[in-house]
C-alpha positions in Angstrom: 76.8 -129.2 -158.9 78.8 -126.5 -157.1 80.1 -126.9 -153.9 78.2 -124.0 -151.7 77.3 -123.2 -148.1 74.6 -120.9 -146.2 75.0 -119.7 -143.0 73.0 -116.9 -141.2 72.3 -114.8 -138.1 75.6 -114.2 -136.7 74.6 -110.7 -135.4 77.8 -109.7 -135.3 78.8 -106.5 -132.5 75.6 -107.3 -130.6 76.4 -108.6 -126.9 74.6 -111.7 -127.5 76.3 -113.1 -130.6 79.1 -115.8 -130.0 79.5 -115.8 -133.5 83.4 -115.7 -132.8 83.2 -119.3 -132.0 82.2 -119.8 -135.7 84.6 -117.8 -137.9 86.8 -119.9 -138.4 84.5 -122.6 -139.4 83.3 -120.4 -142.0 86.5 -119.3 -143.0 87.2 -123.4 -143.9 84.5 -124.2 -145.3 84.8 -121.1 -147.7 88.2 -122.4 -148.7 86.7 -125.1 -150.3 83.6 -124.0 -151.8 82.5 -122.0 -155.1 80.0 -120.2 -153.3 79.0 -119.0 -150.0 75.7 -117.3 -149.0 75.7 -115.0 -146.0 71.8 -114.6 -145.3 71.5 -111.7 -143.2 71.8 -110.4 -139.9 75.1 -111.1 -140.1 75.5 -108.0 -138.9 73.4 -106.2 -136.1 73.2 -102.3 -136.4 70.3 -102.7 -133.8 72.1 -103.6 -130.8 75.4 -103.1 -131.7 78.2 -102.5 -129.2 79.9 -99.5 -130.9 78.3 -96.5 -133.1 76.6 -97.5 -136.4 80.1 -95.3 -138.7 82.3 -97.9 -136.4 80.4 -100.9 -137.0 79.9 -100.5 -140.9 83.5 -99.7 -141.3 84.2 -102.7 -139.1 81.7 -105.0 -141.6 83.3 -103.5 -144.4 86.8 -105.0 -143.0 85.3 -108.5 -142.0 83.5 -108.9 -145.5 87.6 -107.8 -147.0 89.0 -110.0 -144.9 86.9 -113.0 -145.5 86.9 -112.8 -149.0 90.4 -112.1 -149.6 91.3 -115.0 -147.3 89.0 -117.1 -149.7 89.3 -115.5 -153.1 88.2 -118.5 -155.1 84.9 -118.6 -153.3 82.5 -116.6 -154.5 80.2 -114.7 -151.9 77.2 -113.3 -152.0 75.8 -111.4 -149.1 71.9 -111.1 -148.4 70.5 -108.6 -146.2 68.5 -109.4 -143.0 66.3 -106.5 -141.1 68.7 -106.4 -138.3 71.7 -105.6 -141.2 69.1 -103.6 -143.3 70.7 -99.7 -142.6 71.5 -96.8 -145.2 75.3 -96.4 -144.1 75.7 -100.6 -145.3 73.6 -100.5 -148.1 76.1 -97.3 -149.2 79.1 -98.7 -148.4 78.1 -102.1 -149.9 77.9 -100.1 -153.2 81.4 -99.0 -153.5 82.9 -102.5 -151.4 81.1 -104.9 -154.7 83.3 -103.0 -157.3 86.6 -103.0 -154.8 85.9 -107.1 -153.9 85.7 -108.8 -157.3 83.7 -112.3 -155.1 81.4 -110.7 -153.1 77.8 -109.6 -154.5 75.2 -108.0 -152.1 71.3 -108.6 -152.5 68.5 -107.0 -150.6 66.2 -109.4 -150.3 67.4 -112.6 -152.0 69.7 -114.4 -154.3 68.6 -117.7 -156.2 71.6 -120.0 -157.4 70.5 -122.6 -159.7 67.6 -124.7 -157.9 67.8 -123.1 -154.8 66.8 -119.2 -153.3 68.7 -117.7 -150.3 66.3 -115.2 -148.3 66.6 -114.6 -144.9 63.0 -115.4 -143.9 61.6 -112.1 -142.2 58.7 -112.5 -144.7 57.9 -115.2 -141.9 56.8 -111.9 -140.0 53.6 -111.6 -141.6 52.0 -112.6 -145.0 54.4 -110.4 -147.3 55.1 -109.8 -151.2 57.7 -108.1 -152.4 56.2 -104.6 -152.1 55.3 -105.2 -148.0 58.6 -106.6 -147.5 60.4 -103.4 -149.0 58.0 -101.7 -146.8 58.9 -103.1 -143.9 62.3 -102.7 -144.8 61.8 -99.3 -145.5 61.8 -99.0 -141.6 65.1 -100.1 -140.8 66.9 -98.2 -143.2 67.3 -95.4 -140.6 67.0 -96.8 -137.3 69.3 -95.8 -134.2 71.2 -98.1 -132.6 69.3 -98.7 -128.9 71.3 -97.2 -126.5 73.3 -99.0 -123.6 70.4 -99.3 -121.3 67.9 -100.7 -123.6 71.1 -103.7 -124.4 71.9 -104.4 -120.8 68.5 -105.2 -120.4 68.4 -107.6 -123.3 72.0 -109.2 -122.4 69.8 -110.0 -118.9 67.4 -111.7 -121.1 69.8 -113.4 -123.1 71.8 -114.5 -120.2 68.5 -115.4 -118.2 67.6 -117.6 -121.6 63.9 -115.9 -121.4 65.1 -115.4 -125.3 65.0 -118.6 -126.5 61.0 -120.1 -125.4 60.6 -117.0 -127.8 60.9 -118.1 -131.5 59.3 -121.6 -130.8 56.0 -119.8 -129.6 56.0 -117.3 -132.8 57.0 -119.0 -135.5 55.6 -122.7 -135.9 57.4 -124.7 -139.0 53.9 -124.7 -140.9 53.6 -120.9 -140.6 57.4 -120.7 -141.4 57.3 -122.2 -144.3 53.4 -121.3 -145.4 54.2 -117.7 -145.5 57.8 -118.2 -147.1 56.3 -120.2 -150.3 53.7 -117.3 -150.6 56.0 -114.5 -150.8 58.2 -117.1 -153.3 55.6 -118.0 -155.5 54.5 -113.7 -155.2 58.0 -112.9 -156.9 58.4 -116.0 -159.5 60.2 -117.9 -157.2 58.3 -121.1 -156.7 58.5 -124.6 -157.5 56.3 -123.7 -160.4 59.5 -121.9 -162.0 62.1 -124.6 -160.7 62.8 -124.0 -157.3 63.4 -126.9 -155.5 65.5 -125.9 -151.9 64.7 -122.7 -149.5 67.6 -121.8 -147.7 66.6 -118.9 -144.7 67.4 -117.5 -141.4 65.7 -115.2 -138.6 63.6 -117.7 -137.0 66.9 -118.7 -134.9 65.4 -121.7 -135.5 67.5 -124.9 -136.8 65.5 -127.2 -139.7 66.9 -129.4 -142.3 65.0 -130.5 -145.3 61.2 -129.8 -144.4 58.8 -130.5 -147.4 56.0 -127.8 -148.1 54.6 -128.0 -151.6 57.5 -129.0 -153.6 59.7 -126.8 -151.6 62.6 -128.3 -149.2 63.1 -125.5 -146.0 66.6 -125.1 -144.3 68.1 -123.0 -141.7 70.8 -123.1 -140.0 70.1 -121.5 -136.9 71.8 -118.3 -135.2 75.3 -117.6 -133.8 73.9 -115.9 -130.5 73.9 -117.3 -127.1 71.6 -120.0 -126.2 70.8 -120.7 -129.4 72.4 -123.9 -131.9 73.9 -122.5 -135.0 75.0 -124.4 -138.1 76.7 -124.1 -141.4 74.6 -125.4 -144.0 75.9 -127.0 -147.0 73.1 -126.2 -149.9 72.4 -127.1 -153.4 73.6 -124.6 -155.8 
């Protein structure tokens, strides 16, 4: 079995991420690993702090950095909604062929027993043509403007956030509407799935059993909020 991590949620260039307290954790961990999943919103185009050509240029040099630093890891980078923008997706395109260990996914990646998603299918009951859908909508969305973010950092820094995803996404619904989309796409236990790995709830969970399916998530590197590096099953 390969040695391979999942983390998620780091919303990097948003005001409210503190994801800088964990780079260097993930740097370590990818030193030792064969492969590492990066689930989505790992970047945030939403509420980033600088214009949406700065902060793809600036993901671009992360993603370089990282993988150079660990270039016997192999990395494979799944989209969230809040990292879900044209100007990535473009300049993902051309970064795959220039960084021979990074790979880049839309919606999910499946490594052995295990699928990487990054759980915004929790939204609503989805398949795979509502998720594009609903993806479809963030391709092109503006970055809110500095307004519209101080108000949130208030909210963030109030913690009026973080009552937020306990109210909206139970476990049960969680993981319900996740094995529906799976088994919609050919991705259930039924086909040898054993381990969910998935993000966006902000939500920690280790090894919750729905119908043949083990749920993980790591959490979210924001503030207020517990984060974790997962190690997986690959």
């Amino acid at each position: 079995m390969s040695k391979c991590y999942f983390a998620s949620d780091l919303h990097l260039f948003a005001n409210r991420s503190n994801a800088h307290w964990y780079l260097d954790e993930i740097s370590r961990a990818a030193s030792v690993a064969e492969h590492f999943v990066l689930g989505g919103d790992i970047f945030d185009f939403r509420w980033a702090r600088i214009p949406t050509l700065r902060a793809v240029e600036a993901a671009a040099r992360w993603l370089d950095d990282l993988t150079s630093q660990c270039n016997k890891c192999r990395f494979h980078l799944v989209l969230g909604n809040h990292d879900y923008h044209q100007v990535l997706i473009d300049r993902l395109a051309r970064l795959e062929k220039q960084i021979p260990n990074l790979s880049w996914h839309r919606f999910y990646v499946r490594l052995g027993a295990s699928v990487f998603l990054h759980g915004d299918v929790a939204e609503r009951r989805m398949d795979a043509r509502t998720l594009a859908e609903a993806r479809q909508e963030w391709l092109n969305r503006r970055r809110r403007g500095p307004f519209l973010s101080k108000m949130y950092d208030v909210v963030v820094l109030t913690n009026l956030h973080k009552p937020v995803p306990h109210l909206v996404y139970s476990k049960r619904i969680v993981v319900r509407r996740i094995t529906r989309y799976l088994e919609s796409i050919e991705e259930g236990p039924g086909n040898g799935v054993r381990d969910v790995y998935f993000g966006h709830t902000h939500k920690k969970l280790s090894n919750y059993h729905y119908r043949g399916l083990n749920f993980h998530n790591g959490g979210a590197g924001i503030k207020g909020v517990k984060f974790r590096i997962i190690e997986a099953n690959c």
